[in-house]
ROTOR-730596 format. One record per atom (N, C-alpha, C): x, y, z; residue in one letter; chain. Coordinates in Angstrom, 3 decimals, always signed. Layout:
N
> X, Y, Z, A, A
...
//
This chain:
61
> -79.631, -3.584, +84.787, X, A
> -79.402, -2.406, +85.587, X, A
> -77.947, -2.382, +86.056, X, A
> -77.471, -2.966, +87.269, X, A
> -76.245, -2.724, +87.501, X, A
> -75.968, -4.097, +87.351, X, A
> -74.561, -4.138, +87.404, X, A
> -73.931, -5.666, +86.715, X, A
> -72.880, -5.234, +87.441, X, A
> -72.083, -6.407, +87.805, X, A
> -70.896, -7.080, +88.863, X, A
> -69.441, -6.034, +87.931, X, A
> -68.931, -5.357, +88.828, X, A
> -67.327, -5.157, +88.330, X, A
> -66.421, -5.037, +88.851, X, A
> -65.251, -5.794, +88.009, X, A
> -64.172, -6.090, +88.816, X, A
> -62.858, -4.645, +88.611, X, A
> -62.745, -4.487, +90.178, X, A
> -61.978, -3.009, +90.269, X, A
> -60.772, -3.647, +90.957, X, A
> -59.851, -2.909, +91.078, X, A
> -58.090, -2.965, +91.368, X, A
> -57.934, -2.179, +92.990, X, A
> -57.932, -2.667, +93.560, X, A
> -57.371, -2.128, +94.809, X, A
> -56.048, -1.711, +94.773, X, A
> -56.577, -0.151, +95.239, X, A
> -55.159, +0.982, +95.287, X, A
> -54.389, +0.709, +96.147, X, A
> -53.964, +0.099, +97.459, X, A
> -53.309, -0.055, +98.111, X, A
> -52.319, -1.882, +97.994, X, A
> -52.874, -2.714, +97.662, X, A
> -52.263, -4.077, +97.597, X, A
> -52.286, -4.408, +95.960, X, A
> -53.648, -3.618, +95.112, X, A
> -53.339, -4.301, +94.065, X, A
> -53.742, -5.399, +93.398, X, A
> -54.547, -5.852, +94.371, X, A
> -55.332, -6.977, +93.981, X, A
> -56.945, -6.476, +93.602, X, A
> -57.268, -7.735, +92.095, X, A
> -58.945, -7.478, +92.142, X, A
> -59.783, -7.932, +92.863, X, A
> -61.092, -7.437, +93.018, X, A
> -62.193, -7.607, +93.937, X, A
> -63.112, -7.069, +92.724, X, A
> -64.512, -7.709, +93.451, X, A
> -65.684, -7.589, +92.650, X, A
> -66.465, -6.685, +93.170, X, A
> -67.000, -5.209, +92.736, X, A
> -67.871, -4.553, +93.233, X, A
> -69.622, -5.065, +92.634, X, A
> -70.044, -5.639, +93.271, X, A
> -71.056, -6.888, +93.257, X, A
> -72.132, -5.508, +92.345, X, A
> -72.935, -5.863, +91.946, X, A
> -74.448, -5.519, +91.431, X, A
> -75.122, -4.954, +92.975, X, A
> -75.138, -5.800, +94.067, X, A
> -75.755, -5.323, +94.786, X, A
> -74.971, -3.962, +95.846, X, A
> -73.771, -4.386, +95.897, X, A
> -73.374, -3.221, +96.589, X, A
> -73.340, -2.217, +95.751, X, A
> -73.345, -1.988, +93.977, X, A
> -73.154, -0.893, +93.692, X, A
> -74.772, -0.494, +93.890, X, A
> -75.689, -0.791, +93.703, X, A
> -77.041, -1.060, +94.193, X, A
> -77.079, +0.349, +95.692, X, A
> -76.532, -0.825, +96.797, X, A
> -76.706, -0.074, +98.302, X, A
> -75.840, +1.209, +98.010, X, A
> -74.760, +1.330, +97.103, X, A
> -74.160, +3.017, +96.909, X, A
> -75.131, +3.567, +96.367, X, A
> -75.905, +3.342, +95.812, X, A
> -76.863, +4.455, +94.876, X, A
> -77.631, +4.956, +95.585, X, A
> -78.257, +4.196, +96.706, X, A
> -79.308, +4.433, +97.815, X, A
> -78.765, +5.425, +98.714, X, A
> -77.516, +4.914, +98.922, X, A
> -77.237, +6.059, +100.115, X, A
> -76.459, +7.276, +99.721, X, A
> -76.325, +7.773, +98.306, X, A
> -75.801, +8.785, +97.288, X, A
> -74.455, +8.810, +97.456, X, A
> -73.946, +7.610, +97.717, X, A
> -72.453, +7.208, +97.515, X, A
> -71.815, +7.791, +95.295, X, A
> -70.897, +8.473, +95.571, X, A
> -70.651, +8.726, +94.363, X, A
> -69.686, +8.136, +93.470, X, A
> -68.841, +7.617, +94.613, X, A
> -67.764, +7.135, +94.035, X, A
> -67.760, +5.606, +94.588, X, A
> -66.628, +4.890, +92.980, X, A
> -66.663, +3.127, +93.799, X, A
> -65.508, +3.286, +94.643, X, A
> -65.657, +2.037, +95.133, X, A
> -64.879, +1.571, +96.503, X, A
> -63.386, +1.746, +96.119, X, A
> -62.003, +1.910, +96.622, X, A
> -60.974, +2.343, +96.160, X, A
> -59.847, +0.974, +96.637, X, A
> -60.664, +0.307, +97.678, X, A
> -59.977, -0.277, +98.404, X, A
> -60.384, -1.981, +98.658, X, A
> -60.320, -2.928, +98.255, X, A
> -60.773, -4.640, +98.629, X, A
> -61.176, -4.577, +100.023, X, A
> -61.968, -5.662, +100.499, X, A
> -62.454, -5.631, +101.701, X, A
> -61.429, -6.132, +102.952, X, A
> -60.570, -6.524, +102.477, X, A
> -58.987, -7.059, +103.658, X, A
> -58.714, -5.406, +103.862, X, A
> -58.336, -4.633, +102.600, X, A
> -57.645, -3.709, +102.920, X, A
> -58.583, -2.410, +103.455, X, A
> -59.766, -2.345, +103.016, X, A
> -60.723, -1.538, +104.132, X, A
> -60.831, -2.010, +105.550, X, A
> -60.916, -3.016, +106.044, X, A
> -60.855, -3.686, +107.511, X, A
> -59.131, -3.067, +107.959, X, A
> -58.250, -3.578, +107.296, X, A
> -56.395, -3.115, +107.976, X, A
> -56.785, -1.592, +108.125, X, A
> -56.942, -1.565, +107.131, X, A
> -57.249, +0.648, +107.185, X, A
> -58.131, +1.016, +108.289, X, A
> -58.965, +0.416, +108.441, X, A
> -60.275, +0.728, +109.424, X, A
> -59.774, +0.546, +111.195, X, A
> -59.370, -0.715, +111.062, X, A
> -58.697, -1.221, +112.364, X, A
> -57.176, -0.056, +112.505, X, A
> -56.714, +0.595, +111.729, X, A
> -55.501, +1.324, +112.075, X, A
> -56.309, +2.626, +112.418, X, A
> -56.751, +2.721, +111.922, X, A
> -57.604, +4.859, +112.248, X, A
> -58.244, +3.994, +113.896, X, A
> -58.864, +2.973, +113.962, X, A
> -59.488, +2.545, +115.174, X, A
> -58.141, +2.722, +116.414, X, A
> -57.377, +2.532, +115.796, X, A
> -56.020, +2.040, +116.613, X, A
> -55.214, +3.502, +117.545, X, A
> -55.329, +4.404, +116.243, X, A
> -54.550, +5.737, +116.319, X, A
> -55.401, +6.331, +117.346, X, A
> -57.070, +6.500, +117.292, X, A
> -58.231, +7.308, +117.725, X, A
> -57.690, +7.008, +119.548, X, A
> -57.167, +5.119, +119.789, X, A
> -57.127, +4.800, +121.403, X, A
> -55.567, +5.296, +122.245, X, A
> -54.863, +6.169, +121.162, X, A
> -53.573, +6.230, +121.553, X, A
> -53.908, +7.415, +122.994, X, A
> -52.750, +7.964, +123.685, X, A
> -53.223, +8.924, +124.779, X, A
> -52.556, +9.999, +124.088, X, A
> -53.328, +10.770, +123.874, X, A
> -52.993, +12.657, +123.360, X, A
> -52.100, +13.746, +124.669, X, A
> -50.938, +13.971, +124.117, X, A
> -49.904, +14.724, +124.691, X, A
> -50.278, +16.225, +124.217, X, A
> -50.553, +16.945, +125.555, X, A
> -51.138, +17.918, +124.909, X, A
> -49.323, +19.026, +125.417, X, A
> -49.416, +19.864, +124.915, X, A
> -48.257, +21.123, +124.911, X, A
> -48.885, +21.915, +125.551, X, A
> -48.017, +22.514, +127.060, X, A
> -48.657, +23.771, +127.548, X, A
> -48.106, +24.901, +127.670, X, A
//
C-alpha cells in the first residue's frame, strides 16, 4: 500500500523520509499534498508565525 519516501525539503534542502505511516494519517484526514518542508524546518516556521501572532499591533487612526 503505501511505502516510505524520501522528499527534499524546500527551504534547507535536506532529505527526510515521508514514512508509510504518515502518508497513511494524510489520506485519513484528506491531506492532498506531501509535506514541503523536514520536521526542523516545520517547527522554525511554526515557532516564527507563533512569534509574529505575540508581537503588539499598531493600529493607524
Amino acid at each position: 500500500m503505501y511505502q516510505d519516501k524520501t522528499l527534499t525539503c524546500q527551504d534547507c534542502g535536506s532529505s527526510f523520509v515521508f514514512t508509510a505511516g504518515e502518508q497513511e494519517f494524510y489520506a485519513e484526514k484528506g491531506f492532498d499534498n506531501e509535506p514541503k518542508r523536514c520536521k526542523e524546518c516545520r517547527t522554525k516556521r511554526s515557532s516564527q508565525k507563533r512569534n509574529n501572532n505575540n508581537r503588539p499591533r499598531k493600529f493607524d487612526r
